[in-house]
C-alpha positions as CSV (number, residue, x, y, z in Angstrom):
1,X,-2.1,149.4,66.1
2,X,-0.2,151.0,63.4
3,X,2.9,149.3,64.4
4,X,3.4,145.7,63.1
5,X,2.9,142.9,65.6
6,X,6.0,141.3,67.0
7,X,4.3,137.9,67.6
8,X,3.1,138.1,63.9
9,X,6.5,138.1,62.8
10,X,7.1,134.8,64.5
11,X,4.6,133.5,63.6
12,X,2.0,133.6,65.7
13,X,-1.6,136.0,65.7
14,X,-1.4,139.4,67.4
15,X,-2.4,139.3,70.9
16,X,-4.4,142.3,70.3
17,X,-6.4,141.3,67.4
18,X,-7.0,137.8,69.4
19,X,-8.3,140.0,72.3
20,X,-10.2,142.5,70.2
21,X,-11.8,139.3,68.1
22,X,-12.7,137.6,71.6
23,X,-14.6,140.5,73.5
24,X,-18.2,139.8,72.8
25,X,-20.5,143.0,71.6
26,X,-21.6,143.8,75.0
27,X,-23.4,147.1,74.1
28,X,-24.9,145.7,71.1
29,X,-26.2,142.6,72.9
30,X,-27.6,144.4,75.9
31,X,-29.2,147.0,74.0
32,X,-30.8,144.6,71.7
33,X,-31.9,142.2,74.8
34,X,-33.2,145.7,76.5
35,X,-35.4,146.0,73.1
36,X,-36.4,142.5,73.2
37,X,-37.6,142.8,76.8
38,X,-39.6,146.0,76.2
39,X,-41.3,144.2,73.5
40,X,-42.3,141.5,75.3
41,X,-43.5,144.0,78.0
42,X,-45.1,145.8,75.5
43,X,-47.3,143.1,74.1
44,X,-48.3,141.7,77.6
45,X,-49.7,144.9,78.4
46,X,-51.5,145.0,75.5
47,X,-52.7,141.2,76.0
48,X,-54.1,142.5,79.0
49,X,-55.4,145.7,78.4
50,X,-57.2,143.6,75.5
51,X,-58.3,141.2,77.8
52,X,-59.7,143.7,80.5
53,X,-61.8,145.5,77.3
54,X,-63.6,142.5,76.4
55,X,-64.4,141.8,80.2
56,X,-65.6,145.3,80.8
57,X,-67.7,144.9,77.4
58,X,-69.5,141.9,79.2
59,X,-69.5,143.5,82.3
60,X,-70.8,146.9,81.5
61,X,-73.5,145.6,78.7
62,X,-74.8,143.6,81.5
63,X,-74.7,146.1,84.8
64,X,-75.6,149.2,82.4
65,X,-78.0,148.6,79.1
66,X,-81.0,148.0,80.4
67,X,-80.8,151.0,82.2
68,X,-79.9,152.6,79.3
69,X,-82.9,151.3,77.3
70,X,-85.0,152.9,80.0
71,X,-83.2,156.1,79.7
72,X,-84.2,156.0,76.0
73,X,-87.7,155.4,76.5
74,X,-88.3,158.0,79.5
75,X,-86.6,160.5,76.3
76,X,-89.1,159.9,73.7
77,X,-92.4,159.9,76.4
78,X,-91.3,163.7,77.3
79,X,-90.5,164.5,73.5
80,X,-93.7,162.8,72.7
81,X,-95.5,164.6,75.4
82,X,-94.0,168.1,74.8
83,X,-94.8,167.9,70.9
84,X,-98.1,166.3,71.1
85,X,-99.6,168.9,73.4
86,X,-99.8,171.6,70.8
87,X,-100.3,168.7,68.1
88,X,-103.5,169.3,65.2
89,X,-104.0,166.0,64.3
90,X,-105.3,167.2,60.6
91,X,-101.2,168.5,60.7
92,X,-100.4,165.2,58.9
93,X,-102.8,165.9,56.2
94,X,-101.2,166.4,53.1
95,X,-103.9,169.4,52.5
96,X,-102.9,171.4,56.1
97,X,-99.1,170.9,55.8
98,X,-98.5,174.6,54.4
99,X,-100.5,176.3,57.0
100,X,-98.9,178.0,59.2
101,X,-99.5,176.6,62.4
102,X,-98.6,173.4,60.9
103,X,-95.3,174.7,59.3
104,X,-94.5,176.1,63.2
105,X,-95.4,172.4,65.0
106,X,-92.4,170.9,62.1
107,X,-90.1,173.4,63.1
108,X,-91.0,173.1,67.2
109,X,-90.6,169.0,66.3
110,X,-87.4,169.4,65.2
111,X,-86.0,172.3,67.7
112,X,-86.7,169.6,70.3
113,X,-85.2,167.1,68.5
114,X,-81.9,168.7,68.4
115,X,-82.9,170.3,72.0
116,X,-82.8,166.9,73.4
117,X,-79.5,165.1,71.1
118,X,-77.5,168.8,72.5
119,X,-78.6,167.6,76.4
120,X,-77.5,164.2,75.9
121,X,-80.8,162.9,75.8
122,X,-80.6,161.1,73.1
123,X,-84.1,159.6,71.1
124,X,-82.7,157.0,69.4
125,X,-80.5,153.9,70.7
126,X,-77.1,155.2,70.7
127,X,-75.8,151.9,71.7
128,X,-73.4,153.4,74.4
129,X,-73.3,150.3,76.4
130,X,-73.7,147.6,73.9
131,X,-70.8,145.3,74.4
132,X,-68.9,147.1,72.0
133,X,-69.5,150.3,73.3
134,X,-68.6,149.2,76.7
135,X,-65.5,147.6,75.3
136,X,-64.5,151.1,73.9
137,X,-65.7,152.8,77.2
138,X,-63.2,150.9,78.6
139,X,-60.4,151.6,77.0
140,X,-62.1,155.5,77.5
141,X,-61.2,155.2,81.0
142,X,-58.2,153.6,81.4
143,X,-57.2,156.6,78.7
144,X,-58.4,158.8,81.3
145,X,-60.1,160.5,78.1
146,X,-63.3,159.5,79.4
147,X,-66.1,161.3,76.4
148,X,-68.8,163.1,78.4
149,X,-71.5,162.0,76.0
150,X,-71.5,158.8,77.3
151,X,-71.2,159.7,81.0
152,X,-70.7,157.9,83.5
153,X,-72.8,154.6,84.5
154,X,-76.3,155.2,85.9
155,X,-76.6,152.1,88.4
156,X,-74.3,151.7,91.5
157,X,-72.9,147.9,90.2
158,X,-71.6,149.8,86.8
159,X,-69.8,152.7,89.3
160,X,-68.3,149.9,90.9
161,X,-67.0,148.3,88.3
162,X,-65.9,151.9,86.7
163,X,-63.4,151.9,89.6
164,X,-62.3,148.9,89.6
165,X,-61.5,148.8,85.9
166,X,-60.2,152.0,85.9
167,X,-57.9,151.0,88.8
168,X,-56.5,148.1,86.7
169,X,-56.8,150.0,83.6
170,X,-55.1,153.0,84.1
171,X,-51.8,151.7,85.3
172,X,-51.9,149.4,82.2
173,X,-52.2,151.9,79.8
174,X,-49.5,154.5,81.7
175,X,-47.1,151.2,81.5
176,X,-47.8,150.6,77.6
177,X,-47.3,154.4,77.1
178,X,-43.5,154.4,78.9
179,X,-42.7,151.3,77.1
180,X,-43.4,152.4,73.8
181,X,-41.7,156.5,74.7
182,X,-38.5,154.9,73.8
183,X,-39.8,153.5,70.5
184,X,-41.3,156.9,69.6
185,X,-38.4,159.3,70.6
186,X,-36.1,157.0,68.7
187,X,-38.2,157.1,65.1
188,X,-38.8,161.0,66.0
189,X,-34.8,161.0,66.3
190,X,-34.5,159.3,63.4
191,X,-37.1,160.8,61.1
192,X,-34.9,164.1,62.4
193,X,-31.6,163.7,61.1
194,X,-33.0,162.1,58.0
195,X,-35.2,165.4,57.6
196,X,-33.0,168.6,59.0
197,X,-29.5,167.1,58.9
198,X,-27.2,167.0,61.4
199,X,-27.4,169.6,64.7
200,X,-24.3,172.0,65.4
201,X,-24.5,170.8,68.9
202,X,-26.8,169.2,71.9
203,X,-28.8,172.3,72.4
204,X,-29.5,172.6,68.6
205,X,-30.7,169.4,68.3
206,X,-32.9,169.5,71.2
207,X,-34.6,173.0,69.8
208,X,-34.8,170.7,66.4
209,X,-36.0,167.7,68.0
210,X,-39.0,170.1,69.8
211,X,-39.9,171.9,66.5
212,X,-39.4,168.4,65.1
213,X,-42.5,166.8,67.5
214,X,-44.4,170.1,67.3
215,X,-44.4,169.2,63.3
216,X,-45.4,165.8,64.2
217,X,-48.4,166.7,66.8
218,X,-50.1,169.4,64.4
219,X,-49.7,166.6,61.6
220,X,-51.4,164.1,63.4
221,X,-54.2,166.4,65.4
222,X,-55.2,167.9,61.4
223,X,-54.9,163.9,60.1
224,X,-57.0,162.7,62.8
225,X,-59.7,165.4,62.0
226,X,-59.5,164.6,58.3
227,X,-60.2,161.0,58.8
228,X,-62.8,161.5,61.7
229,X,-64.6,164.2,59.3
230,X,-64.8,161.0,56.5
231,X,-65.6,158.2,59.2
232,X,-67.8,160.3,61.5
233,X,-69.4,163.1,58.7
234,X,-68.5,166.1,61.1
235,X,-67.4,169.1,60.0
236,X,-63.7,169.9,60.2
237,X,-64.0,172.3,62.9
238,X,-66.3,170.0,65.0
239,X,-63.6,166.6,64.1
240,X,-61.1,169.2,64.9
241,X,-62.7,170.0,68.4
242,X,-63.0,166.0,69.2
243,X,-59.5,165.1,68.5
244,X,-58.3,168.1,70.4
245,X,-60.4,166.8,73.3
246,X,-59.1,163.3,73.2
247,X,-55.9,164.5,72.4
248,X,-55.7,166.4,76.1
249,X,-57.7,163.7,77.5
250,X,-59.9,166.3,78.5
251,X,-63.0,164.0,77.2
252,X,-65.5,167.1,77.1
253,X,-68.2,167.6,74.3
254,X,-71.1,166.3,72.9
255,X,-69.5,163.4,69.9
256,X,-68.0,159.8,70.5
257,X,-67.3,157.2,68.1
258,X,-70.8,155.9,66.7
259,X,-69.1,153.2,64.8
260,X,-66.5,150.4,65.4
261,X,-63.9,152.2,62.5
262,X,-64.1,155.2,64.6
263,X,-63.7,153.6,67.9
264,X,-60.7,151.8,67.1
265,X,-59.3,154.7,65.4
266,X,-60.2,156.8,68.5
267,X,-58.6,154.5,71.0
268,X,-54.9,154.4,68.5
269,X,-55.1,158.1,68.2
270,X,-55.7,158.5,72.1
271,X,-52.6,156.1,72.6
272,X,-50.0,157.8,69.9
C-alpha cells in the first residue's frame, strides 16, 4: 500500500483500493443484523410474557379470590373468638380503660394481631389474588421467585393453572434473560473500561470485569432496599432481607409488594 499504484499512473484506479471499496462491511452488517434479531426476540418474549400475566390475572382472580375471601373471614372468627373470650364488655368504657385488666385485654388484642399477620393469616384483605395481584403472582412464578406470603393457590383449578403457567412462563422468562445477557455484559464491558481503564491483559480484565459486577450487584441490592424502604415503609434491614430473597429467587419471608409501584419495581429488579 505504501508503494504507488502502477494502474494509477496510467490512468486508471488502483485495483486494490477498487477491491477494498467493493467488499461490503460483513462483520459490521452481521453483528448489527445479530442485534437487530435479538431485539426483536427480545420484545416478543416480552409481548408474551405480558400477555400470559394479564391471562393469569383473569385466571387466578377467578379460580382463587373467593377462596381467599373465605380464608379472610375464617381469620377474623378465630381472632374474634380468641379475644372476645376474656372480653369485659365495660373495657370500652372510657372510665375502665386504665384498669389493669383492661390495659392487659389491649395488649393481648394486639399480640394476636401481629400473632396472626407473622403466620400469614392475615385480618385484613390483602388483595393477593385480585387481578393485579395474580398478574404479579405470575410473573412471581415464571421468576421462579415465588414470595411465600402469598403461597401457593388453595383450590385444585388454581394448582392447575400454577403448572401450566409456570410451564409456559418459566421458559419465557429464562429466554428473555439469555437474550438480554449479551446486552448487559456489553454495557458492564463498557461501563469498565470507561471506569478502570484499560486491562494489562485477558486475565486482568476478567479479575476487573468480576470486581466490576460485584460493584454493580451490591449497588443495585442496597438501591433496591433504599427504594423498597420509601415505597413499602420497611426498615432497611427488613427491605434489605426482601431484595436479598428475590434477588436469589429464594422467595422466603413474610413481605410482598402491597402496592402496584412496588410490584412493578419488584418484577424489574427480579429480572436485572
Amino acid at each position: 500500500r505504501n508503494r504507488r499504484c502502477l494502474a494509477r499512473a496510467a490512468g486508471q484506479p488502483c485495483l486494490a483500493n477498487v477491491a477494498m471499496s467493493t467488499q461490503p462491511p460483513a462483520a459490521a452488517g452481521t453483528s448489527s443484523s445479530q442485534s437487530g434479531n435479538c431485539s426483536q426476540a427480545l420484545l416478543k418474549i416480552f409481548a408474551a410474557l405480558l400477555l400470559l400475566g394479564c391471562s393469569g390475572g383473569f385466571a387466578f382472580s377467578y379460580l382463587e379470590r373467593e377462596a381467599e375471601l373465605v380464608r379472610y373471614d375464617i381469620n377474623r372468627a378465630i381472632y374474634r373468638s380468641l379475644a372476645g373470650s376474656v372480653d369485659f364488655e365495660h373495657c370500652h368504657k372510657e372510665a375502665f380503660r386504665d384498669v389493669g385488666f383492661c390495659r392487659q385485654h389491649r395488649e393481648l388484642e394486639e399480640r394476636l394481631q401481629s400473632f396472626f399477620e407473622q403466620a400469614g393469616n392475615s385480618l385484613v384483605d390483602r388483595q393477593q389474588w385480585t387481578w393485579l395481584g395474580s398478574f404479579f403472582f405470575v410473573f412471581h412464578l415464571s421468576s421462579t421467585v415465588g414470595y411465600a406470603t402469598q403461597g401457593a393457590p388453595a383450590t385444585s383449578g388454581g394448582q392447575c393453572a400454577a403448572i401450566v403457567f409456570g410451564l409456559l412462563g418459566i421458559p419465557l422468562f429464562g429466554g428473555a434473560l439469555l437474550l438480554a445477557s449479551k446486552w448487559l455484559l456489553s454495557a458492564a464491558k463498557l461501563l469498565f473500561r470507561r471506569c478502570l481503564g484499560p486491562s494489562g491483559g485477558p486475565d486482568a480484565e476478567r479479575m476487573q470485569l468480576i470486581r466490576l459486577a460485584g460493584i454493580l450487584a451490591a449497588s443495585l441490592w442496597l438501591g433496591s432496599a433504599c427504594a423498597f424502604q420509601l415505597l413499602e415503609g420497611w426498615s432497611f434491614a427488613r427491605a434489605l432481607f426482601f431484595c436479598f430473597m428475590t434477588f436469589t429467587t429464594v422467595g422466603i419471608g413474610t413481605d410482598v409488594p402491597s402496592s402496584l409501584a412496588s410490584g412493578l419495581a419488584a418484577t424489574a429488579y427480579a429480572y436485572v
